[in-house]
TORKOLMAR-177922 format. One record per residue: x, y, z of N, C-alpha, C, O in turn. Coordinates in steps of 0.02 Angstrom, whole numbers, padded with zeros to 5 digits, always signed. Layout:
REM TORKOLMAR-177922
XYZXYZXYZXYZ;...
END
This chain:
REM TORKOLMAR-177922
-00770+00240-00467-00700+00243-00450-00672+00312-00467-00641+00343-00424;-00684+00342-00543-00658+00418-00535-00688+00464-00496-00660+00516-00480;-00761+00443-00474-00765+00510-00425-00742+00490-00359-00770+00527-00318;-00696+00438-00325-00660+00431-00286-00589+00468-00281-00560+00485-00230;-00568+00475-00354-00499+00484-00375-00510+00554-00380-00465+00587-00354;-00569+00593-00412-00580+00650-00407-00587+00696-00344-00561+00752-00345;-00623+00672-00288-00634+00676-00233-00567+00686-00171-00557+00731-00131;-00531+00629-00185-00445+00601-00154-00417+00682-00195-00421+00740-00172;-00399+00668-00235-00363+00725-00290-00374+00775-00225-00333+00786-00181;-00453+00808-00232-00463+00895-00218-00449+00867-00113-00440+00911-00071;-00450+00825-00103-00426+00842-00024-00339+00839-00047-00308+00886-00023;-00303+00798-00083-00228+00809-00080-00212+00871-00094-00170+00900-00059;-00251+00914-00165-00228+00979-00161-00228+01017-00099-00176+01044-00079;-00292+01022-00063-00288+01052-00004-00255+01044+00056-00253+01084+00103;-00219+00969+00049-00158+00964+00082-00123+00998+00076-00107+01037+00121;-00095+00997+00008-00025+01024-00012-00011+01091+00002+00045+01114+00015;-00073+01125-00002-00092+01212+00007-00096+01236+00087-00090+01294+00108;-00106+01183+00123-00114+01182+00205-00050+01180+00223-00023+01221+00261;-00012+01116+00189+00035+01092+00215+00023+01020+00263-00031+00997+00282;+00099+00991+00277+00091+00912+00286+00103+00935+00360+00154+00966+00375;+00043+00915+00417+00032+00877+00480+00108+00878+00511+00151+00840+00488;+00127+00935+00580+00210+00914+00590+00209+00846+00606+00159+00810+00605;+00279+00827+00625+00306+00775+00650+00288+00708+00598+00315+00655+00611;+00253+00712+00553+00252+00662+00498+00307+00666+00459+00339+00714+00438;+00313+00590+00449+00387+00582+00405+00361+00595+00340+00301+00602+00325;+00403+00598+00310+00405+00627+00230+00432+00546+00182+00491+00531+00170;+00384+00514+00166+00417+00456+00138+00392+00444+00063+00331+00437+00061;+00424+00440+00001+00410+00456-00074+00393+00390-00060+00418+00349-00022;+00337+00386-00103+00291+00323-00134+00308+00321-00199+00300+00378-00221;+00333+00269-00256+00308+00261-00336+00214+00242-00325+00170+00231-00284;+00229+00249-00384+00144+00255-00430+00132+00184-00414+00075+00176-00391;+00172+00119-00418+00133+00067-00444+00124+00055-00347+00065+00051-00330;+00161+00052-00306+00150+00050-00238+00075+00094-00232+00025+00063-00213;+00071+00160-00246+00020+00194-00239-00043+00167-00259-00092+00182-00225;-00055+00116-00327-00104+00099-00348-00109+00056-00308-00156+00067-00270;-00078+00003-00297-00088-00079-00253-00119-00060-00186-00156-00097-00153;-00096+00022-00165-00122+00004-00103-00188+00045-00116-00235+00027-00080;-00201+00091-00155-00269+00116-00172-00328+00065-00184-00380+00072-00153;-00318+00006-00235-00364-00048-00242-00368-00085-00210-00421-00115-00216;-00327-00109-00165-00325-00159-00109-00379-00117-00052-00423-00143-00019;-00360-00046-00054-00403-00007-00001-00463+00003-00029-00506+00014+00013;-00484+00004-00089-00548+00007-00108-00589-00047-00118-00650-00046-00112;-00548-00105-00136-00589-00171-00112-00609-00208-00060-00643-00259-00063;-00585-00179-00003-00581-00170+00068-00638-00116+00101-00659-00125+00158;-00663-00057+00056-00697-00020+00076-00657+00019+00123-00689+00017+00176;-00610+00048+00130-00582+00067+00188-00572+00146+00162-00516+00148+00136;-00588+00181+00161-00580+00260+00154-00509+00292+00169-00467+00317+00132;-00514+00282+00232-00442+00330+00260-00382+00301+00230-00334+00340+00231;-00367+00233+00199-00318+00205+00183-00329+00213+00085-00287+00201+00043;-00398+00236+00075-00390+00274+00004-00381+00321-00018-00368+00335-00076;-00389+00381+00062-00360+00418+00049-00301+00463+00065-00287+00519+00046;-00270+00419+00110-00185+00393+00103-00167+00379+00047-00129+00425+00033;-00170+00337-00003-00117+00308-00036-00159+00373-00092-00120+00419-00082;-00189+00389-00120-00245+00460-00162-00166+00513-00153-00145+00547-00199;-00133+00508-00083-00099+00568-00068-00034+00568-00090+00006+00615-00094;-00029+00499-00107+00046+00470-00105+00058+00504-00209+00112+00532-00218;+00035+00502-00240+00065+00521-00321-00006+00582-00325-00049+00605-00288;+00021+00589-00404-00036+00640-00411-00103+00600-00448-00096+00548-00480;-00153+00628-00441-00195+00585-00470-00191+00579-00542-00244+00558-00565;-00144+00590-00587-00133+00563-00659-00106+00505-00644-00137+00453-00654;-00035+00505-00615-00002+00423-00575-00046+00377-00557-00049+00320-00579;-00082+00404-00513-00136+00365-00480-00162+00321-00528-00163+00260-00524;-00190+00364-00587-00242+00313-00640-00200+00284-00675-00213+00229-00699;-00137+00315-00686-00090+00262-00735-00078+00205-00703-00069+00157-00741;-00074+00192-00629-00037+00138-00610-00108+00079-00597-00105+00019-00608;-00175+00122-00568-00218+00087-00575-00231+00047-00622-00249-00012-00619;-00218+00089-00679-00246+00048-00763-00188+00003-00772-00206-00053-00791;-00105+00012-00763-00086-00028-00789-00081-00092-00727-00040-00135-00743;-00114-00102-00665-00128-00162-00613-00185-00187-00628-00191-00245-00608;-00233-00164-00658-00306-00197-00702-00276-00233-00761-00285-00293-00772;-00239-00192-00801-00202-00247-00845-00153-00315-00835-00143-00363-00872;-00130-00299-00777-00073-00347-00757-00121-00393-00737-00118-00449-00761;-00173-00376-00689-00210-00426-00660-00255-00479-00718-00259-00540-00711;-00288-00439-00774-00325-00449-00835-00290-00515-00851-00318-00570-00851;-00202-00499-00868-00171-00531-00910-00154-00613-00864-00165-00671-00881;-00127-00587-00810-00131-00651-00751-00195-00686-00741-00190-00747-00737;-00245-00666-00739-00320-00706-00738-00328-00739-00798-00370-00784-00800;-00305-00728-00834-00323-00734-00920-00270-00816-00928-00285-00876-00935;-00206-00777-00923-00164-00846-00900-00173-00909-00888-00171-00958-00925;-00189-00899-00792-00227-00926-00737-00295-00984-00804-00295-01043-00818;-00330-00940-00820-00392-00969-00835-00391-01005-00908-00439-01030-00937;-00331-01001-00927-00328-01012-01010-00376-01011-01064-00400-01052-01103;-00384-00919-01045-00443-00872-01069-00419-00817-01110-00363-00794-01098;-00456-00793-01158-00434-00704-01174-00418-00661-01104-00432-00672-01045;-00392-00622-01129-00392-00547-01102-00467-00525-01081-00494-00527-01026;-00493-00502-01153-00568-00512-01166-00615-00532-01130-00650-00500-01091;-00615-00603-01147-00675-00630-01094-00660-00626-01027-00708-00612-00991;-00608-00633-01000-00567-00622-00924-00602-00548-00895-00631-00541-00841;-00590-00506-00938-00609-00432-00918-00690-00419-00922-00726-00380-00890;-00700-00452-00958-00805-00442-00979-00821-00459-00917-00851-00424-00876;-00786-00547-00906-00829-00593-00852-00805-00547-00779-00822-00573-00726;-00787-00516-00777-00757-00490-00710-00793-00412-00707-00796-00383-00653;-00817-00382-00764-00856-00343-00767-00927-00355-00745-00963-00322-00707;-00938-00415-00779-01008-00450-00769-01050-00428-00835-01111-00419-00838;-01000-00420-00890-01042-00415-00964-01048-00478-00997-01009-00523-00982;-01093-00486-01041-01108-00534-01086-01044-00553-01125-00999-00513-01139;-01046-00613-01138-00987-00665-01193-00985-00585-01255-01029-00542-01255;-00930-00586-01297-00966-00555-01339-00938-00596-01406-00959-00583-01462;
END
């Protein structure tokens, strides 16, 4: 996943240095919109729509909003399952009980 985010990053810089495509609208994204649609696009496998939303914050945003939608999700599964955090996050990793 970071060498996705790393990857996204160095084409947005080279956006920014090119410049934005005329006749495209100019529409501000927040971070947590930016993450939802980054992981939704990466669990999807879909590239061009990862690296769309890659374009939308900078890639520090990017990982903040990622990490804190892994947590939100962590904490909702955890909920859901009337489980730790912990084991919620291992079992979804696919690590051992610990």
């Amino acid at each position: 996943m970071w060498g996705r985010i790393r990857k996204s990053s160095a084409r947005f810089v080279h956006g920014v240095r090119t410049g934005a495509p005329a006749g495209r609208e100019a529409r501000t994204h927040n971070l947590f919109e930016a993450a939802a649609a980054y992981v939704s696009a990466c669990a999807e496998d879909d590239q061009d729509r990862i690296d769309e939303a890659s374009a939308w914050v900078s890639p520090e945003a990017l990982s903040f909003g990622v990490n804190e939608l892994a947590c939100r999700a962590v904490i909702a599964l955890a909920r859901e399952r009337d489980e730790s955090p912990r084991t919620v996050a291992r079992a979804l990793l696919g690590l051992p009980a610990a």
